[in-house]
N, C-alpha and C positions, 0 to 999 in steps of 0.2 A: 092131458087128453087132447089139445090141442093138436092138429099135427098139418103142417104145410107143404106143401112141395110145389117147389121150385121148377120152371121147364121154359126151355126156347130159346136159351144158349146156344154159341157156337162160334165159327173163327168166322170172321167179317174183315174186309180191309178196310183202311183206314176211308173215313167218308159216307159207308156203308152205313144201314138201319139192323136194327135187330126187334123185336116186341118178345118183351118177358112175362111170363105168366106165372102166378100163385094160385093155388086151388086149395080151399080150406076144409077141413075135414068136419066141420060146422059152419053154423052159419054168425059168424061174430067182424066180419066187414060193416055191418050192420051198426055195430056197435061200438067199434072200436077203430081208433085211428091206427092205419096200416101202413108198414113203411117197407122201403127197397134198400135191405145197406148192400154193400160190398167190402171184399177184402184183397188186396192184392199180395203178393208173396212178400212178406217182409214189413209189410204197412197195417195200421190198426184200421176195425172194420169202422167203417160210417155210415150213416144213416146220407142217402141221398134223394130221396126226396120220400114223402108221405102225403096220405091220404086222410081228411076225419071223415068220419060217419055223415058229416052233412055234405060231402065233397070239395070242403077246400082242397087245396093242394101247398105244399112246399116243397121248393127244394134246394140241396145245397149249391152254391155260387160255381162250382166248378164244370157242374149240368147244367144248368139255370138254362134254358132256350133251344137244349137238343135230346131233353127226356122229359117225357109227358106220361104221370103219373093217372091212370084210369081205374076207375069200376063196374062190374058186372053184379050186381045182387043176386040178381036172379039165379043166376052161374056159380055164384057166392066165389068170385075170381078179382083181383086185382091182378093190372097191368102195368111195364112198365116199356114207351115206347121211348126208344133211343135212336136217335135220329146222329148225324154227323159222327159218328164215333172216333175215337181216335185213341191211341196206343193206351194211354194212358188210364182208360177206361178197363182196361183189360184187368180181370178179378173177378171173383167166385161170387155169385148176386145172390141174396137171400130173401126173403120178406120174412116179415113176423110186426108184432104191437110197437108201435112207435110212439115217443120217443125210450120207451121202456120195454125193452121184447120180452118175452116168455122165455126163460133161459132153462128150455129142455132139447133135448136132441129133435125129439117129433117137433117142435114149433119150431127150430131153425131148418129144418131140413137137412136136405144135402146142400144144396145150391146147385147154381146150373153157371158152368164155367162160358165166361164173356173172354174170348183173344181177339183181339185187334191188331191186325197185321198184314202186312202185303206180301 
């Protein structure tokens, strides 16, 4: 019942910023630790960085200092702000439950395609 979508995707050149949104079709940001994975063509998806319910934040080493994971309650939205980007970022960005997602179609979405490229 769950169901996310993904939005704010787009081709950026390399250096660029991007800010990715989720919007939750309930209100469970609240509650549950929310995460950003990605997947690139050929690569297994990751979880790269997450949120809990009381706002920590983590993320994986390869973002670490140019994506900044946010929340909006009120908006029942999480954010992910990607700052310096670079090719290698480039992959299909999801959210859902972290570090254990909701493994339906509605709780992953589509995703919102991230290119990096000049």
């Amino acid at each position: 019942q769950v169901q996310l979508v993904e939005s704010g995707g787009g081709l950026v050149q390399p250096g660029g910023s991007l800010r990715l949104s989720c919007a939750a079709s309930v209100r469970i940001f609240s509650l549950y630790t929310m995460g950003w994975y990605r997947q690139a063509p050929g690569k297994q998806r990751e979880l790269v960085a997450s949120i809990t319910s009381g706002g920590s934040t983590n993320y994986a080493d390869s973002v670490k200092g140019r994506f900044t994971i946010s929340r909006d309650t009120a908006k029942n939205t999480v954010y992910l702000q990607m700052n310096s980007l670079k090719p290698e970022d480039t992959a299909v960005y999801y959210c859902n439950v972290a570090p254990f997602p909701i493994a339906t179609s509605r709780a992953w979405g589509q995703g919102t395609q991230v290119t990096v490229s000049s």
